[in-house]
C-alpha positions as CSV (number, residue, x, y, z in Angstrom):
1,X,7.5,-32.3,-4.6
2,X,6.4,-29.2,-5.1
3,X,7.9,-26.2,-2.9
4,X,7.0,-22.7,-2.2
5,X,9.5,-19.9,-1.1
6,X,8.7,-16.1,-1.1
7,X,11.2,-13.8,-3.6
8,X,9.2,-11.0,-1.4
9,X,11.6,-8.1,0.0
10,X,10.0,-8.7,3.4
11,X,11.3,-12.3,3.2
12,X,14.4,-11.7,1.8
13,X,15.3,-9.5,4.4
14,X,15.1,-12.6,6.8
15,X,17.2,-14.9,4.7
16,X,14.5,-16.6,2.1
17,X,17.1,-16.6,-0.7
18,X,19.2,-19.1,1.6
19,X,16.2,-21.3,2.4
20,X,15.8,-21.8,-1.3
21,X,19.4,-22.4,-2.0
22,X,20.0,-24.9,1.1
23,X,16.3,-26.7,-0.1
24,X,18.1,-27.2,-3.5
25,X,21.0,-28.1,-2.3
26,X,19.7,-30.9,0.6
27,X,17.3,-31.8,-2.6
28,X,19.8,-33.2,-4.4
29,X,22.1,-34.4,-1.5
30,X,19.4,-36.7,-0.6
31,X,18.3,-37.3,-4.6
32,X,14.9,-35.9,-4.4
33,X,13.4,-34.1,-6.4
34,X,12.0,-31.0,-5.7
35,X,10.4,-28.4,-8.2
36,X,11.1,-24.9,-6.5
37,X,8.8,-22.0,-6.9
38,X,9.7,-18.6,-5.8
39,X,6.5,-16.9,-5.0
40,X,5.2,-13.7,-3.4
41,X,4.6,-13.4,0.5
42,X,1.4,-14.3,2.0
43,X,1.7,-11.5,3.9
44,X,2.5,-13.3,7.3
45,X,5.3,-11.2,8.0
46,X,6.2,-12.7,11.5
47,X,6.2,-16.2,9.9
48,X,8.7,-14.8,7.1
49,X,10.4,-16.7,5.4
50,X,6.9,-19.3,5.1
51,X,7.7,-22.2,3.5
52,X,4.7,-24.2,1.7
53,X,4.7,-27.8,0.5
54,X,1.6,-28.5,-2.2
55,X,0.3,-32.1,-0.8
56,X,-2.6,-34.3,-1.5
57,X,-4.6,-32.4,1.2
58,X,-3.8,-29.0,0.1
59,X,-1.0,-26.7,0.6
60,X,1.2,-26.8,4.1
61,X,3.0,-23.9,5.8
62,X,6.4,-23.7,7.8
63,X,7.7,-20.9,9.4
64,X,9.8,-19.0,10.3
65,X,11.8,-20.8,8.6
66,X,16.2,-20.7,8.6
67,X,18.9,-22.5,6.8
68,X,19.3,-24.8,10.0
69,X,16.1,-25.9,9.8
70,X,15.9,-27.3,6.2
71,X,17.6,-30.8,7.0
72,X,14.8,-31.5,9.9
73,X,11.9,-30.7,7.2
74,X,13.9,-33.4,5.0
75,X,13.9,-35.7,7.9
76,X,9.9,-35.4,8.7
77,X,9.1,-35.6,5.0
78,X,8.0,-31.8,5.5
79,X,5.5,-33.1,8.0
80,X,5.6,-33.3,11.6
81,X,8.3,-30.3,12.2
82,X,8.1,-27.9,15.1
83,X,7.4,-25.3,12.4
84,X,4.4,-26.7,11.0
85,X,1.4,-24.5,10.8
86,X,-1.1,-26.3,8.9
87,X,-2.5,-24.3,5.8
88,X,-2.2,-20.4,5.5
89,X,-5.9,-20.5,5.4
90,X,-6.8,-22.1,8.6
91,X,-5.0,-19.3,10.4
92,X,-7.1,-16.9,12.3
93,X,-5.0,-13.9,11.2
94,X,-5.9,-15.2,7.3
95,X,-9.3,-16.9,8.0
96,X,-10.8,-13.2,9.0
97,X,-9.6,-11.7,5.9
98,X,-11.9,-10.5,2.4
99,X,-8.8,-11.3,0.4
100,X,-9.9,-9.1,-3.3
101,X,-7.3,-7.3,-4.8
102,X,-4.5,-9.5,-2.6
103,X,-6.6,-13.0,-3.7
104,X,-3.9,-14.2,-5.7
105,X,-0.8,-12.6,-4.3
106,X,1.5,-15.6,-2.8
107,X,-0.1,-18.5,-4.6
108,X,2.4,-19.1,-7.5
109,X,5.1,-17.9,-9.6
110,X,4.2,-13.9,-10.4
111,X,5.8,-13.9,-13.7
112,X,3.7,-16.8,-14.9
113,X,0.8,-15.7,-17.2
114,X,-0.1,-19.1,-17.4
115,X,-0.6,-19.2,-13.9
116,X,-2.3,-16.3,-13.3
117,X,-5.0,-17.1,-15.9
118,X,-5.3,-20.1,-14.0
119,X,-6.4,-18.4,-11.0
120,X,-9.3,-16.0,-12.5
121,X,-6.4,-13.6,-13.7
122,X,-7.8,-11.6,-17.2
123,X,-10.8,-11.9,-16.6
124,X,-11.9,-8.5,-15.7
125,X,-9.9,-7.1,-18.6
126,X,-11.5,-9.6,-21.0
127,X,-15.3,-8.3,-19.4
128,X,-14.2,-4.9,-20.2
129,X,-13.4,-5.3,-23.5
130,X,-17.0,-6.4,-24.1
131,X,-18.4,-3.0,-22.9
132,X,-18.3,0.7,-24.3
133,X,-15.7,2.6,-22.2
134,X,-18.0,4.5,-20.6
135,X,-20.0,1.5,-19.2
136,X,-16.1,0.6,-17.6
137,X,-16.4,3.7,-16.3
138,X,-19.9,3.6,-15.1
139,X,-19.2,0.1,-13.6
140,X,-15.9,1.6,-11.5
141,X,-18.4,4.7,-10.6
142,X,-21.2,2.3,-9.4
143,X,-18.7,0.0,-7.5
144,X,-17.6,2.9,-4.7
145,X,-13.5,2.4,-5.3
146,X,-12.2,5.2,-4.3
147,X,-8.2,5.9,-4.1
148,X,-6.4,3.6,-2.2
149,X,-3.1,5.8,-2.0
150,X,-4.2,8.0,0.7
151,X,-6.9,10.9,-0.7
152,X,-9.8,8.6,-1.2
153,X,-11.0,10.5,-4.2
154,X,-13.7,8.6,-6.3
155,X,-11.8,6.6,-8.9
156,X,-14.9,6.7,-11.6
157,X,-15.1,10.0,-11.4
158,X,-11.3,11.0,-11.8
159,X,-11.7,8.7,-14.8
160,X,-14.8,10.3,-16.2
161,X,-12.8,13.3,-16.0
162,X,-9.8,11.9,-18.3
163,X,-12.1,10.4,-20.6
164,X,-14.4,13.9,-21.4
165,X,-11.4,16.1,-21.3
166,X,-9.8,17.0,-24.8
167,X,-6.7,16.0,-25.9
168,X,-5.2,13.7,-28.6
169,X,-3.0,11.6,-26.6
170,X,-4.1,10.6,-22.8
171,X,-1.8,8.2,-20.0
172,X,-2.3,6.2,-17.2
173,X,0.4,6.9,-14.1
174,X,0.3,4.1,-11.5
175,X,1.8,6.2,-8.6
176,X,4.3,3.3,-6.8
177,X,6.1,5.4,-5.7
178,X,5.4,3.9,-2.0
179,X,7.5,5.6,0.6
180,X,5.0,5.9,3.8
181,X,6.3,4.3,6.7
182,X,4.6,1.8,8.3
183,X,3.2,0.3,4.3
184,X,4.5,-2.2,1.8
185,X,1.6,-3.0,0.4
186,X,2.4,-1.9,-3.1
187,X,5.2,-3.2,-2.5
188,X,3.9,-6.7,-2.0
189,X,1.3,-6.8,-4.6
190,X,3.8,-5.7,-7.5
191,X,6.3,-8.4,-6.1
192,X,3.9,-11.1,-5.6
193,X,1.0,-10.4,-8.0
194,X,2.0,-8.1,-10.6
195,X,-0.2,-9.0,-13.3
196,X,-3.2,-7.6,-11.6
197,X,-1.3,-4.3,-11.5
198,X,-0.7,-4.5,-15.5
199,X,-4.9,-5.5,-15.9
200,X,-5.9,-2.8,-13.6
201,X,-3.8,-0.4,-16.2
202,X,-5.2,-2.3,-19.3
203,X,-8.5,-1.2,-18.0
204,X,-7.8,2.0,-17.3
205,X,-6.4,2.8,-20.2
206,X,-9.2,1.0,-22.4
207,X,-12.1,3.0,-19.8
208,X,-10.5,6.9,-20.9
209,X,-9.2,6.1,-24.3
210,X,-5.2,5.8,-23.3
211,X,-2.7,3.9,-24.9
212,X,0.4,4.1,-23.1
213,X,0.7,3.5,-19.1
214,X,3.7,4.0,-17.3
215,X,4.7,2.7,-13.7
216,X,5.9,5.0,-11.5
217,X,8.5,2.9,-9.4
218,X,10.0,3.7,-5.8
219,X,13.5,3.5,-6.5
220,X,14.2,1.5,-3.0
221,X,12.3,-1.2,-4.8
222,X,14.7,-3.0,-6.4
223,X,13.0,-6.2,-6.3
224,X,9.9,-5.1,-7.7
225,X,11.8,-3.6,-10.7
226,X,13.1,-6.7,-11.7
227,X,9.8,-8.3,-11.3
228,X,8.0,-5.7,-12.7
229,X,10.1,-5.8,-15.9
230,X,10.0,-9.8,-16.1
231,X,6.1,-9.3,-15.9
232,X,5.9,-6.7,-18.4
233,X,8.0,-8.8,-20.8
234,X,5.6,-12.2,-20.3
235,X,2.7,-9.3,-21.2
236,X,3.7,-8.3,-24.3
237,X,4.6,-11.6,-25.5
238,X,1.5,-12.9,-24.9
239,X,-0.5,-10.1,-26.1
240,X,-2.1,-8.6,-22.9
241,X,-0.1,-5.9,-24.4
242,X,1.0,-4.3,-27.6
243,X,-1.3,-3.1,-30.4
244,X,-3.8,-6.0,-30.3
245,X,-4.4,-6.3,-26.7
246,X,-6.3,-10.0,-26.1
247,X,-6.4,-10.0,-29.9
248,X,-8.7,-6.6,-29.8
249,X,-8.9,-3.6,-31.4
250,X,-7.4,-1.7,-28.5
251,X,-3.5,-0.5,-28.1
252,X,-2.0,-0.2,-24.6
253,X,1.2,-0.1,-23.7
254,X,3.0,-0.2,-20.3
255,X,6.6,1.4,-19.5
256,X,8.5,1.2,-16.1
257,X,10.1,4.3,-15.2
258,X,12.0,4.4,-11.6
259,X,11.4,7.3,-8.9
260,X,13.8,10.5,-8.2
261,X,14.2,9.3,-4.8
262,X,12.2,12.1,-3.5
263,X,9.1,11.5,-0.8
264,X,7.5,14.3,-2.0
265,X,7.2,12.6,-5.4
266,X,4.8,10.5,-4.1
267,X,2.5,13.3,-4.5
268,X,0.8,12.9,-8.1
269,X,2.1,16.8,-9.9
270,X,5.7,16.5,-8.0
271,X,5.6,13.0,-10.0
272,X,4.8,14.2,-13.1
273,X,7.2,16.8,-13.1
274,X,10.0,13.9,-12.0
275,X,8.4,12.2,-15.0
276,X,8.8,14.6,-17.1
277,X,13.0,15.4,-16.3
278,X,11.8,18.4,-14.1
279,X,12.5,19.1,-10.4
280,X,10.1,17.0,-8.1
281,X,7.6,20.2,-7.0
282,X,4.2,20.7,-6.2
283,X,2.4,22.0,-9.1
284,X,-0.2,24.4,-8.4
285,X,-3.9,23.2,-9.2
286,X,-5.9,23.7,-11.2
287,X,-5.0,22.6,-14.2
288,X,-5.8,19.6,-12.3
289,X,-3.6,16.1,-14.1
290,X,-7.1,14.6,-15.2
291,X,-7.2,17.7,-17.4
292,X,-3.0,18.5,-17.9
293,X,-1.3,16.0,-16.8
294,X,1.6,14.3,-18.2
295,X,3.2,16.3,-20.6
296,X,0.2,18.4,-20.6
297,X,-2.5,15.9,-22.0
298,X,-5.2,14.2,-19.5
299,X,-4.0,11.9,-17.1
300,X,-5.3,9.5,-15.0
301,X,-3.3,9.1,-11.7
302,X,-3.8,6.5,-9.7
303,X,-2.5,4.6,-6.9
304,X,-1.2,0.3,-7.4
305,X,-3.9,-0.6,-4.8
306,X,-6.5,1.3,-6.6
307,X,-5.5,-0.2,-9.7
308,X,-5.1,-3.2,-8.6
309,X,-9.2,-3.3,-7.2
310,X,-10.1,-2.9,-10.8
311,X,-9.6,-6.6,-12.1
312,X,-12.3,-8.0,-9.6
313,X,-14.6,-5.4,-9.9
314,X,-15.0,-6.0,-13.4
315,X,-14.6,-9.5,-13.4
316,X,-17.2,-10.1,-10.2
317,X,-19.4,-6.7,-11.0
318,X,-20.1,-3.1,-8.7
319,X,-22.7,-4.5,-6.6
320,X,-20.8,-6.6,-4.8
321,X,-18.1,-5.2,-4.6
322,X,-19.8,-1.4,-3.3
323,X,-21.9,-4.0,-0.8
324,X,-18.6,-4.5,1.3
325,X,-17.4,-1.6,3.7
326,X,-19.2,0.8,5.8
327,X,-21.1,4.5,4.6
328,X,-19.3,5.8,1.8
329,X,-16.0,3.6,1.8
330,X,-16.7,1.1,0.1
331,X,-15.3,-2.6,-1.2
332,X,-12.0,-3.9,0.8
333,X,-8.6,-2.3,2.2
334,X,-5.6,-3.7,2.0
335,X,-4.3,-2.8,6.1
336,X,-0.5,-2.7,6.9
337,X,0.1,-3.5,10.3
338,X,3.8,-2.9,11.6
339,X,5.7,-1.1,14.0
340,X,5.7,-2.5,17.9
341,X,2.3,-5.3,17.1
342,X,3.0,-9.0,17.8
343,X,1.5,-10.4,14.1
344,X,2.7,-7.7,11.3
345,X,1.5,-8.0,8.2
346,X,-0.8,-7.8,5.6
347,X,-4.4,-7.9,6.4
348,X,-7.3,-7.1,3.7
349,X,-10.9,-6.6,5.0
350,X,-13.8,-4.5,4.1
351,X,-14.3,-0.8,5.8
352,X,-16.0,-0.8,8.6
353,X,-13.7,-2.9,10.8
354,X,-12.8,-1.2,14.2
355,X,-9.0,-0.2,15.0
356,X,-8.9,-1.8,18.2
357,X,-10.1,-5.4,16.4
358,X,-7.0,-5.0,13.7
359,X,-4.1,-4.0,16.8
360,X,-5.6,-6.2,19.7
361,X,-7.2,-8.7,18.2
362,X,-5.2,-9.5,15.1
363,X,-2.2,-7.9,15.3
364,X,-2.2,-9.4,19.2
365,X,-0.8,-6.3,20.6
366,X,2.2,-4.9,21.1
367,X,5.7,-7.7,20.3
368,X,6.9,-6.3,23.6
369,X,4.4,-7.5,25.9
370,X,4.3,-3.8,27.1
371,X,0.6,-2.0,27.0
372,X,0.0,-0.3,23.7
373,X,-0.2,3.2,24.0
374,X,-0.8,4.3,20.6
375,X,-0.8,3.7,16.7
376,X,-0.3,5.9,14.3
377,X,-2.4,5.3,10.7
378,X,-1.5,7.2,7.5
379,X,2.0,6.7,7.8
380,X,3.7,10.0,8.9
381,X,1.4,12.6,8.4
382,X,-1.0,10.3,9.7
383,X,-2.6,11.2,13.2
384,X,-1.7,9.1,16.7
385,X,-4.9,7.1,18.2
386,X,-5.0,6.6,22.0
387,X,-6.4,3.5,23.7
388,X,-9.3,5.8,23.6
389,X,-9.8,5.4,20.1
390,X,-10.3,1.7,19.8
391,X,-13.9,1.3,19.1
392,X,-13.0,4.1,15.7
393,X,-14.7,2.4,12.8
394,X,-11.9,2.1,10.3
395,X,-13.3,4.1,7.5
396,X,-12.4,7.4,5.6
397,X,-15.6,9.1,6.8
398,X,-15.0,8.0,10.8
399,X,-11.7,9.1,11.0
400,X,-11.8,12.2,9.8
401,X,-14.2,13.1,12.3
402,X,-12.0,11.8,14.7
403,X,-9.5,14.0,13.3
404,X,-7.0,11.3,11.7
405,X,-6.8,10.1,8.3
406,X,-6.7,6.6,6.8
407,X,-3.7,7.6,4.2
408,X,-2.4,4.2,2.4
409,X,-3.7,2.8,5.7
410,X,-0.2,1.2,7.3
411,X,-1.1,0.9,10.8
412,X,2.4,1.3,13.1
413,X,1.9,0.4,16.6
414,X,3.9,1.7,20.1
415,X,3.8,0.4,23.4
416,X,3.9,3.0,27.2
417,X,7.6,3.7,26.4
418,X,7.1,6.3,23.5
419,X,7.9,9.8,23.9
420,X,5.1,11.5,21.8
421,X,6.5,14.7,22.3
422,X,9.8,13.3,20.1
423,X,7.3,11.5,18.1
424,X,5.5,15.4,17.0
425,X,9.1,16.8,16.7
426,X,9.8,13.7,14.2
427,X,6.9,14.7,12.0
428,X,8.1,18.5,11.3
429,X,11.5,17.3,11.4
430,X,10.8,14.7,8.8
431,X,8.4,17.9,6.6
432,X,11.6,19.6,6.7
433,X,14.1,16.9,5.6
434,X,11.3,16.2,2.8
435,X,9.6,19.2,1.6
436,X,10.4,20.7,-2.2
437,X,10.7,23.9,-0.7
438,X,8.3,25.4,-3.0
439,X,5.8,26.6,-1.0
440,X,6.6,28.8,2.6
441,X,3.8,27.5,5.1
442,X,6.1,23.7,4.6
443,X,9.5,24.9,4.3
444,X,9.7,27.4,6.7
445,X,6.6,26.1,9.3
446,X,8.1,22.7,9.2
447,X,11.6,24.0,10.5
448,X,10.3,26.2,12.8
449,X,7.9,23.8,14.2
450,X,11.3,21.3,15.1
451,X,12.6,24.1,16.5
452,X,9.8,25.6,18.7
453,X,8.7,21.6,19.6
454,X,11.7,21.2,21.3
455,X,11.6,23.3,23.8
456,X,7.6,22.4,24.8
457,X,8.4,21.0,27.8
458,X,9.4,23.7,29.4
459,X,8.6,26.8,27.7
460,X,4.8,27.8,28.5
461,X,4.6,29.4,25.4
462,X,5.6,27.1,22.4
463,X,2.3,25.1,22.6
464,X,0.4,28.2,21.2
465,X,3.0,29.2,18.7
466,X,2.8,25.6,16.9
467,X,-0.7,25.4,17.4
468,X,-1.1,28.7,15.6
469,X,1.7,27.4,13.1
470,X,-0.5,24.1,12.3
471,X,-3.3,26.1,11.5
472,X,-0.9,28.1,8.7
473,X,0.1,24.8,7.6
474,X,-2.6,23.2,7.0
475,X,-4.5,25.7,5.5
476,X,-2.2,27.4,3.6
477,X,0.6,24.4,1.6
478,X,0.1,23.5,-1.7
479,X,0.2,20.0,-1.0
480,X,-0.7,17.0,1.7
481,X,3.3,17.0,3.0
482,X,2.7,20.3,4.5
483,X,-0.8,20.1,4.8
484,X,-0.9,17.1,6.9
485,X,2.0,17.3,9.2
486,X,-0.2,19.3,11.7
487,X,-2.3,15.7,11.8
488,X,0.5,14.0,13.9
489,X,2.0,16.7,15.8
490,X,-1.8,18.1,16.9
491,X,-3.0,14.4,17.9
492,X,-0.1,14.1,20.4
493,X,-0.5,17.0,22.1
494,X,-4.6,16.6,22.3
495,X,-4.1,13.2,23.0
496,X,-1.2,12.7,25.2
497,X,-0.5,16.2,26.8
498,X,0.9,14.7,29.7
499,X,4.3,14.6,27.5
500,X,4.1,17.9,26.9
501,X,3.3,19.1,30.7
502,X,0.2,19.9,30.0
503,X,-3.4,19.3,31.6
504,X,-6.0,17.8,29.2
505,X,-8.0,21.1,29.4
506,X,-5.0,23.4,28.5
507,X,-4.0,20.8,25.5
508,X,-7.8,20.9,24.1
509,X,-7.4,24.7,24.2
């Protein structure tokens, strides 16, 4: 009998390690034997820890799942148990997902090569290394990916831009250094699928003429490290790295380096510099990284979501991939839904979707039962939607019309008891707590703007002085951390001014 448990965080949090211990020890109490494999989440989150027994009809799914339960699942022959589900894929919250760059994550053992070349794993890098570079380049350009870590730049043409620039020596960052709240997406795919990550990189490297890689790793991931490293170790083994990569003549290499511990890190020149044994600051641009990057050579910078599109796209080809989404944003997003929603997790679909389809509909509102009164997308720099803003198209394009961004797209949810006015003084508070300090308009704006917030409710005149000060914020910080804070604390005032005791005319103002 074979038996799945997730080695993901978000599992482990809830107690998955002692599932798998008490299944091996009832195993043997009763003399049964079970083969064990600890695989990445589903992405289910609510069902963590999700148990899966493979069977003669497919694979079957219990959860949430505790230590007390793992004697009744004996008893029923993991079959009829309260805790059944059926199969992961007959749910409606998995059903309605375009599952690309997640299609693999949760189905087996991450570390296993074998297994992952099972599933369609290598062949994207193996179609890659029968064209030129630039038609890898021209294939990533065609397909519409564009950065999946929150600035939605145009992934072909960043690399286009590593590939022409001169230089002798040129890298491949994966930024993973994850720390938005409200995602764990990189998170997941690193800990569940990390082999897509390390293709994703091969190709990279192989599409600007790199030979060295180097994953940039959240330091609060200390599960991912030690997958990361276990996958890295199978790679070069097996020759998907080294100086013969698949048995071509193509070098790559692939080094895991763990994060300063810094948010602001997460921002691609404070990582360099973290990279590099400096202080974790904004560099000024230009030179942008594509041209002096890493220890001053071209650069390619890219998120693990973005990397971890590539695989498909070259295995499956552009067209299809560019004819998912909506307008300009293109192909599949992997959406985080957290916070105060009934069914958190991961769900990956094509642009296009509407926000009040992902936190209604299959999120199910909010876990209180309470009405929802808002979300907040981009993690938190990301703007707060109203009930209003239900019908917004989830796409780059839409919601920076609407005056919100997508970000790494975690989606946290908040029922009628949130005070957005605490919830605006959180975002300069949190600038301020966060900022390098090397630019004024985010170390000085963000601590005034905590200050100035706080009295809103009954000084008449702070709303004007931190509307005033968003405006120098955004226009005038060197990087998204100060630039983006006015996102938040402007969408709860416009949005909710009744928390700030003020008429929807005077908060439009």
């Amino acid at each position: 009998m074979k038996v799945y448990v997730p080695l993901d965080s978000a599992a482990l949090a809830v107690g998955a390690d002692d599932v798998a211990e008490a299944i091996r020890a009832e195993a043997t109490k009763r003399g049964v034997t079970v083969d064990l494999v600890r695989n990445g989440s589903r992405g289910l989150l609510w069902l963590e820890p999700l148990v899966e027994v493979e069977t003669d009809t497919g694979r079957v799914a219990f959860g949430p799942v505790t230590v007390a339960d793992v004697a009744g699942l004996f008893d029923t022959g993991f079959g009829a148990h309260d805790l059944a589900i059926g199969g992961v894929e007959d749910l409606p919250f998995f059903a309605r997902q375009t599952r690309l760059t997640f299609a693999r994550c949760g189905l087996a053992d991450p570390v296993s090569l074998t297994a992952y070349e099972a599933m369609g794993g290598l062949t994207g890098l193996r179609k890659a290394l029968t064209l030129t570079p630039a038609q890898v380049v021209e294939t990533v350009t065609a397909s519409g990916l564009r950065g999946r870590g929150g600035a939605g730049f145009p992934t072909g043409i960043k690399w286009k831009t590593v590939a022409d620039a001169e230089g002798d020596q040129r890298y491949i960052v994966c930024n993973a250094d994850e720390g938005d709240s409200g995602t764990f997406a990189d998170r997941m795919l690193m800990e569940g699928d990390p082999f897509t990550l390390i293709e994703g990189m091969a190709i990279a490297g192989y599409a600007v003429g790199a030979t060295q890689g180097v994953i940039y790793l959240r330091s609060e991931y200390p599960n991912a490290a030690i997958v990361l490293e276990k996958a890295l170790t199978a790679a070069r083994a097996m020759g998907l790295l080294g100086d013969k990569v698949l048995g071509q003549a193509f070098k790559f290499a692939i080094r895991l380096q763990i994060a300063a511990g810094a948010y602001v890190c997460g921002e691609e020149t404070s990582l360099l510099n973290s990279m590099e044994g400096r202080r974790g600051i904004v560099r000024t641009k230009p030179p942008l990284p594509a041209v002096k990057g890493f220890l001053a050579s071209p650069t390619v910078v890219n998120n693990v979501l973005t990397l971890g599109s590539v695989p498909h796209i070259l295995a499956h080809g552009a067209e299809g991939y560019a004819a998912l989404g909506l307008g300009r944003s293109k192909g599949t997003m992997p959406i985080q839904l957290g916070g105060n929603l009934r069914h958190t997790g991961l769900f990956e679909a094509p642009f296009g979707i509407t926000l009040g389809a992902l936190v209604n509909d299959i999120a199910g509102g909010t876990a209180t039962g309470r009405p929802l009164r808002a979300v907040q997308v981009g993690g938190p720099l990301g703007a707060y939607m109203s009930a209003n803003d239900m019908d917004l198209p989830f796409t780059y394009e839409h919601f920076d019309a609407a005056g919100g961004l997508i970000g790494h797209a975690g989606i946290v949810g908040f029922d009628d008891q949130i005070d957005m006015l605490e919830m605006a003084r959180f975002a300069f508070e949190f600038c301020a707590k966060e900022s390098c300090g090397k630019c004024t308009p985010c170390r000085i704006g963000s601590v005034r703007g905590a200050e100035t917030i706080a009295r809103a409710r009954t000084d008449a005149t702070a709303i004007p002085l931190i509307k005033d000060l968003c405006v120098t914020m955004k226009d005038g910080s060197l990087c998204a951390l100060g630039g983006f804070t006015p996102y938040p604390v402007m969408s709860a005032i416009t949005k909710f001014p009744e928390d700030f005791a003020l008429t929807e005319t005077e908060a439009a103002e």
